[in-house]
C-alpha positions as CSV (number, residue, x, y, z in Angstrom):
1,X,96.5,88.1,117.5
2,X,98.7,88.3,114.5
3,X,98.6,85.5,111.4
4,X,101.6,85.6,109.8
5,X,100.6,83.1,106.9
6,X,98.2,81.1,105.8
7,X,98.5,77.9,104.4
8,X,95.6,76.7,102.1
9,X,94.9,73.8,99.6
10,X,93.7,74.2,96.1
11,X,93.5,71.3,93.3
12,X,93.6,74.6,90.6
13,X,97.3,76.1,91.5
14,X,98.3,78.0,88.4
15,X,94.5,79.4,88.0
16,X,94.7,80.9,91.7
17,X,98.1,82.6,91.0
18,X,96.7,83.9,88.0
19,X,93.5,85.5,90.2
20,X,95.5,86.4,92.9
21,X,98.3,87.9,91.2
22,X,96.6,89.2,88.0
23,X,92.7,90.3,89.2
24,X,93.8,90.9,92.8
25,X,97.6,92.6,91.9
26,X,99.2,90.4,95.0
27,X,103.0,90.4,94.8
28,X,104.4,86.8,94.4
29,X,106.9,86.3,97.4
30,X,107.8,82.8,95.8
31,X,106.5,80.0,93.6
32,X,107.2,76.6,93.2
33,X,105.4,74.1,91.2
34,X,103.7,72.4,94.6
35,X,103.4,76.2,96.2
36,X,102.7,79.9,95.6
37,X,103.1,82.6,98.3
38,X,101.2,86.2,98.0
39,X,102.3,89.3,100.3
40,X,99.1,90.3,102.0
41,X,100.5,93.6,103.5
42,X,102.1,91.8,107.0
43,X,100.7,88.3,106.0
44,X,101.4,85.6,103.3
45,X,98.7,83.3,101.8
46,X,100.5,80.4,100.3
47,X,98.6,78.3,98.1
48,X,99.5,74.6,98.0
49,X,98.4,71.7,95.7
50,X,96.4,69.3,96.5
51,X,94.2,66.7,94.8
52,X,90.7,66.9,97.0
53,X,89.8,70.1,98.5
54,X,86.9,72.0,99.6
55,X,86.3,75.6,100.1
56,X,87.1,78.0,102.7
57,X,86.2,81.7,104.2
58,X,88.8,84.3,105.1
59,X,89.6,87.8,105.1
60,X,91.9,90.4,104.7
61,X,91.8,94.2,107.1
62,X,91.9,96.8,104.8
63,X,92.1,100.4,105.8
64,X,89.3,101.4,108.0
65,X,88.6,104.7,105.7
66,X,88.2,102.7,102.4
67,X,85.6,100.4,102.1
68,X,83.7,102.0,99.6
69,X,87.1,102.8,97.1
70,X,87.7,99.0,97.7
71,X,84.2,98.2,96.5
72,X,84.6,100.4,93.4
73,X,88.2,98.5,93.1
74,X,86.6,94.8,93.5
75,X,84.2,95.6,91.2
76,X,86.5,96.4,87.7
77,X,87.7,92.8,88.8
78,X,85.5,90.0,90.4
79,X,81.4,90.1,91.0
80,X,80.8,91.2,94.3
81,X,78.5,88.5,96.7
82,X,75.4,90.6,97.8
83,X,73.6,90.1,101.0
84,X,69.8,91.6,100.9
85,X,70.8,93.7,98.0
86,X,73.9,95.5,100.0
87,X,77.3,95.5,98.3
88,X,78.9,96.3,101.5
89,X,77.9,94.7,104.7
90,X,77.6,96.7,107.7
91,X,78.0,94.8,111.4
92,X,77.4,97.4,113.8
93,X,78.3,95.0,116.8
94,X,81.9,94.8,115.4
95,X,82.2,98.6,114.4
96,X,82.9,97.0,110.7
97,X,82.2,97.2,107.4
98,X,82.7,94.3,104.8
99,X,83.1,93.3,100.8
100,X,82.7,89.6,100.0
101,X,83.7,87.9,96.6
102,X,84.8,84.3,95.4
103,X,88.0,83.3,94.2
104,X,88.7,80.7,91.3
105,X,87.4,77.3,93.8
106,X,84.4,79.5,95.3
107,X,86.4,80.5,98.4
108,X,84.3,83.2,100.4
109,X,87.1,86.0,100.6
110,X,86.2,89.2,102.4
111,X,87.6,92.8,102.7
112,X,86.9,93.8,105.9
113,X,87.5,97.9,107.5
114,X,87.5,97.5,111.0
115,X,86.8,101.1,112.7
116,X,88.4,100.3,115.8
117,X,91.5,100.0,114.3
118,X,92.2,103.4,113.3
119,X,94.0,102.3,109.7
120,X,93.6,105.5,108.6
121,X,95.0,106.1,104.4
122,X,94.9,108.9,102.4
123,X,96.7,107.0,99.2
124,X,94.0,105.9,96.5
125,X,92.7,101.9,97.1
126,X,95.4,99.2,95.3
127,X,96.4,95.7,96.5
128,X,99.3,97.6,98.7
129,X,96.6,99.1,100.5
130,X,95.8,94.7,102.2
131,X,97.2,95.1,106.1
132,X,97.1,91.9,107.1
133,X,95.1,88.4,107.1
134,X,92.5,88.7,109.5
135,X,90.6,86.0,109.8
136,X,90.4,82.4,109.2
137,X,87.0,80.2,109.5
138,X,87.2,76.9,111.3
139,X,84.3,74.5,110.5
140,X,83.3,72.9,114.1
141,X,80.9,70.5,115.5
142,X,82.0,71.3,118.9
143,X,83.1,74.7,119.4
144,X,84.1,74.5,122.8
145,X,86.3,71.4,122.3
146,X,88.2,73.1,119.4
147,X,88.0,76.8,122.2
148,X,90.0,74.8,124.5
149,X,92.6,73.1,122.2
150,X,93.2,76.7,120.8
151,X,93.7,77.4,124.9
152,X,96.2,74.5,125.7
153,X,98.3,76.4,123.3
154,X,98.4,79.8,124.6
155,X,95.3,81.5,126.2
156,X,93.1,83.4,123.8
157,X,90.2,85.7,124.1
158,X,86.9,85.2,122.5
159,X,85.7,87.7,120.7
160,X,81.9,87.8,119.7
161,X,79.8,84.7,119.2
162,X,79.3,82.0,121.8
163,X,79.6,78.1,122.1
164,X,77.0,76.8,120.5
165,X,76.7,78.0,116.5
166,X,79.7,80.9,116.3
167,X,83.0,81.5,118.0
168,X,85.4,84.2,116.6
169,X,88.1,83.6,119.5
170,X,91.3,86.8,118.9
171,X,91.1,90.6,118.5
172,X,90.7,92.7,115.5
173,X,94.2,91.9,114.2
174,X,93.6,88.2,113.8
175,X,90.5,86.0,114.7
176,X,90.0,82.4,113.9
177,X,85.9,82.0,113.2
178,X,84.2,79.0,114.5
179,X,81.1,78.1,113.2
180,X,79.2,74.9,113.9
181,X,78.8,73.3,110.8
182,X,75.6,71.4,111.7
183,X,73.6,74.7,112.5
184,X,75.6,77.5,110.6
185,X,76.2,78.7,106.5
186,X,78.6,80.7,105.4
187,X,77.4,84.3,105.3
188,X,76.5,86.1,103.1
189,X,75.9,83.1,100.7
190,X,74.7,80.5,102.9
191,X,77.8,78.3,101.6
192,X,78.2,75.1,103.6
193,X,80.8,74.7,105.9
194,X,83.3,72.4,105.1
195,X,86.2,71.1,107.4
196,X,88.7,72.5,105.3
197,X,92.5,71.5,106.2
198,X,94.7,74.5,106.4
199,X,98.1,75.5,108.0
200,X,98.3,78.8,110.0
201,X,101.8,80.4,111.8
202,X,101.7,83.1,113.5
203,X,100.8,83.6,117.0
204,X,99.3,80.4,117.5
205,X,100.9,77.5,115.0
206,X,98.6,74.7,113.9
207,X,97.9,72.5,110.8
208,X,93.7,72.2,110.7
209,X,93.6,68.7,109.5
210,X,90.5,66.3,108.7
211,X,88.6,68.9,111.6
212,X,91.3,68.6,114.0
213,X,94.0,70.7,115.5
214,X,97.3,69.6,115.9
215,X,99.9,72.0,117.1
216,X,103.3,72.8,114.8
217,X,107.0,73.7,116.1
């Protein structure tokens, strides 16, 4: 499942270009006063204004060889969010390896080498080196009501987690996490999980809005 761009809300526009475009090296696509989009390798992540927002979570693929030059990388520009003392976060069950930081409004973003994937690079770690968005977390209080809205769109697998605290419904290319925000943080902070609006194209096209989905054209 492929996101194409993200859509996200920030009250603090002209500090997030300056993180994502100066600390992070993103390349501008365009930017408006009420908008900003970043090239994340086959993804944008547009950044719009907005008075009231809370945070989110998502993440990037990186290449599946380079979690530890990426660490070294993140590390000359952003603190790096620890998890029992480990820098980089192994989940076995997903044959990944992850890096978590925070932006400018405490936005849990994650580098994330997925094994299975096979992105194999031999050029040093850079911003150029982002494949795609990957992920996306949804904050839910009924994962199986927002699982089958997803569905009357177009059918989509589930990919680890089950019904009750944790859904991440896709494939290693894209995967919308559902997390109940009644029983569930944020790892590896323990952030709460806030129904965060957002916009996503791609594959599936939906505006995330006050914890509901409403399908775009």
């Amino acid at each position: 499942m492929k996101i194409k761009e993200l859509i996200i809300f920030t009250n603090k526009l002209e500090f997030q270009i300056d993180f994502y475009a100066t600390i992070l090296e993103l390349p501008i696509v365009i930017s408006t006063p009420e908008f900003t989009s970043f090239r994340v390798g086959k993804s944008l992540l547009t950044f719009k204004y907005k008075k009231h927002i809370t945070p989110y979570h998502f993440a990037f693929n990186i290449p599946s060889n380079k979690e530890k030059e990426a660490l070294e990388w993140l590390k000359e520009r952003v603190d790096v969010l620890c998890f029992e003392d480990n820098e980089i976060q192994d989940f076995y069950s997903w044959n990944s390896k992850a890096i978590y930081f925070y932006d400018i409004d405490k936005n849990i973003v994650e580098f994330i080498s997925r094994k299975n994937m096979n992105l194999i690079s031999e050029t040093k770690f850079s911003s150029k080196q982002l494949y795609s968005i990957s992920e996306i977390g949804i904050s839910s209080n009924n994962i199986e009501r927002t699982v089958n809205k997803l569905n009357t769109f177009e059918a989509i697998k589930i990919y680890s987690g089950d019904m009750e605290q944790f859904c991440a419904l896709g494939d290693e290319d894209g995967l919308f996490i559902i997390a109940n925000n009644k029983l569930r943080k944020w790892f590896p902070t323990g952030d709460k999980i806030y129904q965060s609006d957002f916009i996503v194209k791609g594959d599936f096209n939906f505006e995330f809005k006050k914890g509901e989905i409403i399908e775009i054209m």
